[in-house]
C-alpha positions in Angstrom: 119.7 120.1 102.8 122.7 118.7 104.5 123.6 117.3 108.1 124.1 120.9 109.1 121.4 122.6 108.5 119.4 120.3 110.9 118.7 121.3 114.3 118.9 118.2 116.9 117.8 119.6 120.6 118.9 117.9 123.4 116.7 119.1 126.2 116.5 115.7 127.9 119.9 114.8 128.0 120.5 118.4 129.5 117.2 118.6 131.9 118.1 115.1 133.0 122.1 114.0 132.5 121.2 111.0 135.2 119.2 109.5 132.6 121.5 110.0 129.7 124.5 107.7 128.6 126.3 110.2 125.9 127.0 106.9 123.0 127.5 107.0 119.8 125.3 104.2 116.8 128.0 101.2 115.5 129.4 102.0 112.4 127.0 100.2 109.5 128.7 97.8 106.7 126.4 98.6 104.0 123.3 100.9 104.8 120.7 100.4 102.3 117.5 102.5 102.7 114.3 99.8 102.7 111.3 102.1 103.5 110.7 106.0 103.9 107.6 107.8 105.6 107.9 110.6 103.0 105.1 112.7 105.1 106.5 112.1 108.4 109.5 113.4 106.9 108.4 116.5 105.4 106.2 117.5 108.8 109.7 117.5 110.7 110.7 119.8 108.5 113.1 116.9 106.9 113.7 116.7 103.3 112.6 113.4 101.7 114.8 113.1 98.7 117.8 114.5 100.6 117.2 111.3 103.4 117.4 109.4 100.1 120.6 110.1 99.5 124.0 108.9 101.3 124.1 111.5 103.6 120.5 111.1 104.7 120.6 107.6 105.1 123.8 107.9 107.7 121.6 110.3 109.5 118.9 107.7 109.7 121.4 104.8 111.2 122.9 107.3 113.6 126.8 107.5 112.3 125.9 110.8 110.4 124.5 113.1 112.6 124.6 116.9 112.6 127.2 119.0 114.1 125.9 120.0 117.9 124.3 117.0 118.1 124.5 115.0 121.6 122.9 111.3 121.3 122.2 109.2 124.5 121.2 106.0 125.2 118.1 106.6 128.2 118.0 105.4 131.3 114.7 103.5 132.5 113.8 100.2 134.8 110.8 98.1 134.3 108.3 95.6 135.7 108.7 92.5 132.6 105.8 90.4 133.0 105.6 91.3 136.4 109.2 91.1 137.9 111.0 94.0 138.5 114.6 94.8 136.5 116.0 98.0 138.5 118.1 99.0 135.3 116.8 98.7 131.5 117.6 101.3 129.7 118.4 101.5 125.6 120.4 98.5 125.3 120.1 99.0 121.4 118.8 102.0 120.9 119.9 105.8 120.8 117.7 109.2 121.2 119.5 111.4 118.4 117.8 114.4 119.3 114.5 116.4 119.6 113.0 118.1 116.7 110.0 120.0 116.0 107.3 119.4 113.9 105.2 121.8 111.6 102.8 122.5 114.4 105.7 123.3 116.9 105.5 120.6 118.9 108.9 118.9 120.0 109.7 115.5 118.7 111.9 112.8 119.3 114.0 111.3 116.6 114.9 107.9 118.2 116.6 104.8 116.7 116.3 101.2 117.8 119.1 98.6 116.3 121.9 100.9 116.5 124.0 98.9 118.3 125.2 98.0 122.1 125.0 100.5 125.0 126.2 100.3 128.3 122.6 99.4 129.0 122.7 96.2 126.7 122.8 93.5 129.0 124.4 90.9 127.1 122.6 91.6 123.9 124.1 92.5 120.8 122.0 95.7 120.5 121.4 94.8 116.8 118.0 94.2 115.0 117.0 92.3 112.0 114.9 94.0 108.9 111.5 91.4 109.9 110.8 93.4 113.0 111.3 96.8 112.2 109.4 96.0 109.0 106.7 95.1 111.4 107.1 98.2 113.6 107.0 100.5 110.4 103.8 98.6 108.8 101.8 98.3 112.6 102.7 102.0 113.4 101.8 103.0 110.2 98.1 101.4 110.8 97.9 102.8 113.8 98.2 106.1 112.8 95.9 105.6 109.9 93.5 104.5 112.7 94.0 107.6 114.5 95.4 105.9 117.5 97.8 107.6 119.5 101.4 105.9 118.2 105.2 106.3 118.2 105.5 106.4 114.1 108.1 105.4 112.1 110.0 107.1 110.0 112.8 104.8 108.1 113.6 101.4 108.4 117.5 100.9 106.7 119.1 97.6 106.2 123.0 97.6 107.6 124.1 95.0 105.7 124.8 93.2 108.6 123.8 89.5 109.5 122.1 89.4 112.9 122.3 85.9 114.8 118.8 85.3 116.1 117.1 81.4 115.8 118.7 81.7 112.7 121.0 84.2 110.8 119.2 87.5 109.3 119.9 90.3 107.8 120.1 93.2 110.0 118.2 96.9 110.1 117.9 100.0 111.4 114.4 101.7 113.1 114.3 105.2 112.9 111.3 106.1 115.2 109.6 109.4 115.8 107.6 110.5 119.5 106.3 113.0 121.7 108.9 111.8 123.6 110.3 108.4 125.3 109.7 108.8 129.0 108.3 105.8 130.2 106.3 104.2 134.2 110.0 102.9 134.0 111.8 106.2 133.3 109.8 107.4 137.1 110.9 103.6 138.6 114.3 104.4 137.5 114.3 108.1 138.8 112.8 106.8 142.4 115.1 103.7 142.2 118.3 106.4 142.6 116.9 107.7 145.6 117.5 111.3 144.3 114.2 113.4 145.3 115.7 116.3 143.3 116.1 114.0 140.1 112.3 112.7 140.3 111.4 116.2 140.9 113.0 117.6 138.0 111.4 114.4 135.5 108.0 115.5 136.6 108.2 118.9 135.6 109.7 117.6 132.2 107.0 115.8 132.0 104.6 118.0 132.5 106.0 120.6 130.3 106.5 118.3 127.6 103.3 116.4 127.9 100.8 118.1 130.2 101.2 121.6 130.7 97.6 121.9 132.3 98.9 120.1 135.1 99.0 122.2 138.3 100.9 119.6 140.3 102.2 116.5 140.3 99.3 114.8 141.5 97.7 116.2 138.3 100.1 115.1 136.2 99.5 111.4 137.4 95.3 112.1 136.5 96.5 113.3 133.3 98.7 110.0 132.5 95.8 108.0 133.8 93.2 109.7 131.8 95.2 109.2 128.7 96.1 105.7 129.0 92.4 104.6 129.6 91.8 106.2 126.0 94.3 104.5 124.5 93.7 101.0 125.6 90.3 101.9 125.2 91.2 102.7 121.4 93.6 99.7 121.1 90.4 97.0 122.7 88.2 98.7 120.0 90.0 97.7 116.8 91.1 94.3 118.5 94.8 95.5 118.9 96.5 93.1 121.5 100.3 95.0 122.3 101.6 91.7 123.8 104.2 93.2 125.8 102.9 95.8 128.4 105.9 95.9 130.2 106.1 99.1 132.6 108.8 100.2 130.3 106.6 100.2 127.2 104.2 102.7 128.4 104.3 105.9 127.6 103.4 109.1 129.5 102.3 111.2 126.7 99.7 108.2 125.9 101.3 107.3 122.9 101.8 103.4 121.9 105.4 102.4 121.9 107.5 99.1 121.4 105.8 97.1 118.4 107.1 93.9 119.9 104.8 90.7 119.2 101.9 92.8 118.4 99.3 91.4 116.1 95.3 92.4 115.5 93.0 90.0 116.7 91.5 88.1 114.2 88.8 85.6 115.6 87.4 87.7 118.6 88.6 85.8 121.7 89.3 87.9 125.2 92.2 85.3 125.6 94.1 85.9 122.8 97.6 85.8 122.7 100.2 86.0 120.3 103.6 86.4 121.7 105.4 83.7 121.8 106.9 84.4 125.3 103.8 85.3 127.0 103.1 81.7 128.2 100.7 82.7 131.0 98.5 85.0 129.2 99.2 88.2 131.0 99.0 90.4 128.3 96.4 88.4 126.4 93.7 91.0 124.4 91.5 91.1 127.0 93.7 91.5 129.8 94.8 94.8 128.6 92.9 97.6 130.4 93.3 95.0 133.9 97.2 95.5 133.1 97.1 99.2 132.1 95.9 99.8 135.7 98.2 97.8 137.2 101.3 99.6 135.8 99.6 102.8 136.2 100.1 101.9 140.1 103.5 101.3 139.6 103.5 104.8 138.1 102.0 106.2 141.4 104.5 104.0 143.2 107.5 105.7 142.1 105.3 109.4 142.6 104.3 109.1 145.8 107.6 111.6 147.0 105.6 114.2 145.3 102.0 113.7 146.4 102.7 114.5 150.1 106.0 114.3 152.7 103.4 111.9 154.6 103.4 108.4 153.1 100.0 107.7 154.1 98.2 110.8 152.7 100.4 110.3 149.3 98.8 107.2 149.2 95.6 108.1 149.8 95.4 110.3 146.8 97.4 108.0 144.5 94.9 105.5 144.9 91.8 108.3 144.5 93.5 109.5 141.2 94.3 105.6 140.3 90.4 104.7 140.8 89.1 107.2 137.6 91.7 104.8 135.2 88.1 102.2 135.2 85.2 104.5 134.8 87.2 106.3 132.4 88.0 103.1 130.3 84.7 102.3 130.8 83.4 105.6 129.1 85.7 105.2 126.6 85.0 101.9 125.6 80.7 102.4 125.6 81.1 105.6 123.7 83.4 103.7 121.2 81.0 100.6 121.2 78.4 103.1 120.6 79.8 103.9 117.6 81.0 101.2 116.1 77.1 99.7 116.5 76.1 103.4 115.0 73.9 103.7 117.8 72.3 107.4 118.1 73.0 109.5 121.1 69.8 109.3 122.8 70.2 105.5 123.2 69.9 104.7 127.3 74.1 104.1 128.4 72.4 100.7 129.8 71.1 99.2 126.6 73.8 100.1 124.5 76.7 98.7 126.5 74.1 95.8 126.6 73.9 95.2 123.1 77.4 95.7 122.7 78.2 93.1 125.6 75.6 90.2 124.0 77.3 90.8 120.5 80.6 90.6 121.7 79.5 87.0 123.5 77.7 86.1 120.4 81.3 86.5 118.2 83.4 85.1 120.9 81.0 81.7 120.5 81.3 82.3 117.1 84.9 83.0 116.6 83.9 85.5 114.0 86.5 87.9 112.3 86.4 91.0 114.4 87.5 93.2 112.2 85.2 92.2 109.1 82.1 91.6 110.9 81.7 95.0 112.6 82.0 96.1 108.4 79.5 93.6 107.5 77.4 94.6 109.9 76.8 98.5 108.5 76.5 96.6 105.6 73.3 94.9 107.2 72.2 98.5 108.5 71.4 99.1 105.4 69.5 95.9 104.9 71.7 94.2 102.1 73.8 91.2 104.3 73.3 88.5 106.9 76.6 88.7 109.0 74.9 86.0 111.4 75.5 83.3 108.0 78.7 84.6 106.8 80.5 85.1 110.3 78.9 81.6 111.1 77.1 82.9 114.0 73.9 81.3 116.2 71.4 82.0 114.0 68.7 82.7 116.4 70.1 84.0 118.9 72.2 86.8 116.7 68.1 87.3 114.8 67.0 88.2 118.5 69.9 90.4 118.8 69.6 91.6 115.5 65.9 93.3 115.9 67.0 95.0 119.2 70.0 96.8 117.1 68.0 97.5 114.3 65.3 99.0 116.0 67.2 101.7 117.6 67.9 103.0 114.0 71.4 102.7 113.7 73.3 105.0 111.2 75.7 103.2 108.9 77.4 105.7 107.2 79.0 107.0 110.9 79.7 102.8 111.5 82.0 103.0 108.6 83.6 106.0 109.6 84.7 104.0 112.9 85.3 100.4 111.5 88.2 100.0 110.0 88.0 98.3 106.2 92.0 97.1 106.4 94.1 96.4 109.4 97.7 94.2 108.7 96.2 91.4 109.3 98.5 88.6 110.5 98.6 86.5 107.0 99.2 89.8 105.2 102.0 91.0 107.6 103.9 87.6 107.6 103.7 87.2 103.5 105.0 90.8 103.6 107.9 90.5 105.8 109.0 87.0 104.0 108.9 88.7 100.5 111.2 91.4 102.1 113.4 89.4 104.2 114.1 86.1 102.0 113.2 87.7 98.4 114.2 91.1 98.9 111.0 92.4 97.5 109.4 95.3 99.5 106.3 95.6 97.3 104.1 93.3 99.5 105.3 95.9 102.4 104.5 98.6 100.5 101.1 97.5 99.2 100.1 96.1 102.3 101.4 99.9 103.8 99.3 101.5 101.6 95.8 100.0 102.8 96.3 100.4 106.1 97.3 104.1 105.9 94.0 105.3 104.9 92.0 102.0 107.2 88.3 103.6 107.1 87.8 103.9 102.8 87.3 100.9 100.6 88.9 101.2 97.7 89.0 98.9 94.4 91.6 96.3 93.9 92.3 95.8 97.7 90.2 92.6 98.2 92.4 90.8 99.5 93.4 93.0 101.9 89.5 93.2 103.7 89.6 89.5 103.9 90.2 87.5 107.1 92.9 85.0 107.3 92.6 81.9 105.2 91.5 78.8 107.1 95.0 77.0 106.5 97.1 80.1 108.3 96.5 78.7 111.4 98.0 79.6 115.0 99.5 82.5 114.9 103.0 83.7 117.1 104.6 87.0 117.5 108.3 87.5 118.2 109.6 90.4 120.0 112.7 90.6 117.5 115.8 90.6 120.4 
């Protein structure tokens, strides 16, 4: 394989030149190739070895790319914790191209670190190796959780020093999607005041993303509909984003931007661990509250499209807006349901209700979220007390306990739904530091490893299952910029 035998579209940049800044990635001191997702790879039709070797790796940084190739830095504006920025954009980051994968469907190749754009405002447009590490190892879970997710491909040290707090070493994301249109890429579009350019992003988006849609209208129930899965999904296995910007969601309903994300360990609504998010907005439980809110900025920037007359546009952004909670709400019980192993003839009332009192009973408890909900299949099949290991109220979790267990919960189809190994927080840090100070990518790799395939206990990964030790203590995220 060579640079020219690969195929980069550029249907964006041509659909929509408004929202394309032609640019080219900085040239790289010393590219070194850290980590590889050798099956992403091969599904885009990539070869593995050949992105192994020099030429592969320049593709992967940007400053080799194919012949016929056209990369752009996109255009996009964004609420940030609630204030509006008119003009975002890829201040560090490059769209190489679209390619397709072994089912056909068009993908992204996209690159974050590349260096500045026109859209950098003020940054150096650089990244360090600590957070894409992250990225790769959280995306990586994600998709071993079956949770709709931007994945990464390759994450290549530059050889650079990047000048954050402190000096580190510099890196490369290479990032694969559906695509990167964005509630900001539609702000950005409506921000213009070109009617024909908004038009013309719709019906990319819906013939990228969701051809059913007969209309625009329809294309904002089908955005809505899949973000109330996904947060549903992410509230489930106690993922908190930390940085629901406008800008970092998606419309395809995939999660993007692996900022200061973390998984929950003690279950607490009000967890937060990004270090700028000193009000709590984007705190764990805050999440579905948020997903509606930008959803409305979504219909904001649609309501051209809806109907010439404002109020009538309005009046069915807001209908379509109103089915994000009862679909989250769906989402959640049925996924509740599940992870309790409750059977299908169970009244939607008492289920939600036992999952509601459990959930009270950990937050009291400030009991691992991700190992309980194991232990407690464990206990389905009558051999553990999760009340005494999770240091739970005794009684109150026995009362509980006889209401679950009567209903004959099915343990086997708990463990299919609760995950064995997340990256825990302890895990991810120890990783990163063996990486970043020791060069030693073998914690990364291991830790990579369990989290791929989340669902099956395996020997030897102990360590891995087991919550954080009680000296870890408070835990912050970074968003890496």
């Amino acid at each position: 394989m060579s640079t020219t035998t690969i195929a980069l579209g550029d249907r964006f940049a041509r659909d929509l030149p408004e929202l394309a800044v032609p640019w080219k990635a900085e040239a790289v001191p010393d590219p070194r190739l850290l980590v590889l997702d050798e099956a992403l790879a091969a599904d885009l039709g990539l070869d593995p070895a050949w992105l192994r070797t020099d030429a592969g790796v320049r593709l992967l940084v940007g400053t080799g790319v194919p012949e016929g190739a056209a990369p752009v830095a996109q255009a996009y504006a964004g609420h940030q914790f609630g204030g509006f920025s008119p003009r975002l954009g890829d201040g560090r980051a490059l769209l190489l191209g679209e390619l397709t994968d072994s089912r056909g469907e068009v993908r992204d190749l996209h690159l974050k670190g590349s260096g500045r754009t026109p859209f950098a405002r003020g940054g150096d447009g650089l990244a360090a190796v600590g957070p894409m590490l992250r990225e790769y190892v959280v995306s990586r879970a994600m998709h071993g959780l079956g949770i709709p997710t931007t994945r990464s491909l390759a994450v290549v040290a530059t050889g650079r020093t990047v000048h954050r707090e402190t000096p580190l070493p510099g890196a490369v994301l290479a990032r694969v999607a559906s695509s990167h249109l964005r509630v900001g890429t539609f702000q950005y579009a409506r921000g213009t005041g070109n009617a024909d350019l908004l038009r013309r992003l719709a019906d990319h988006a819906i013939a990228r993303h969701h051809p059913a849609a007969a209309d625009y209208r329809a294309l904002f129930d089908a955005v809505v509909a899949a973000q109330a899965s996904l947060v549903a999904r992410w509230m489930l296995v106690g993922f908190v984003h930390g940085v629901m910007n406008t800008d970092n969601m998606t419309i395809s309903g995939e999660t993007i931007d692996y900022g200061p994300c973390a998984f929950m360990d003690a279950y607490d609504p009000a967890t937060v661990y990004s270090s700028i998010d000193h009000g709590g907005r984007y705190a764990y439980g805050n999440q579905p509250i948020v997903a509606m809110w930008n959803l409305a900025r979504l219909a904001e920037a649609l309501l051209p499209l809806f109907d010439e007359v404002e109020e009538k546009a309005i009046e069915r952004a807001m209908e379509s807006l109103e089915r994000f909670k009862p679909l989250y709400d769906a989402a959640w019980a049925a996924g509740m349901r599940a992870k309790l192993g409750l059977p299908a003839g169970l009244d939607e009332t008492v289920a939600v209700a036992l999952a509601e009192e459990l959930l009270t009973l950990l937050r009291d408890g400030r009991a691992d979220y991700t190992s309980f909900f194991r232990d407690l299949a464990t206990a389905a099949r009558g051999a553990a007390d999760p009340a005494r290991s999770h240091l739970l109220d005794l009684a109150a979790f026995e009362q509980w306990r006889e209401r679950w267990y009567a209903t004959g919960p099915d343990a086997d189809a708990m463990d299919r739904v609760n995950p064995v190994y997340v990256p825990r927080n302890h895990l991810v840090e120890e990783a990163l530091a063996a990486a970043v100070v020791d060069d030693d990518l073998t914690p990364v790799e291991r830790l990579v490893d369990a989290v791929s395939t989340p669902y099956d206990e395996r020997p030897g990964l102990d360590r891995y299952a087991a919550p954080a030790p009680p000296d870890f203590g408070a835990y912050r995220t970074f968003c890496g910029t």
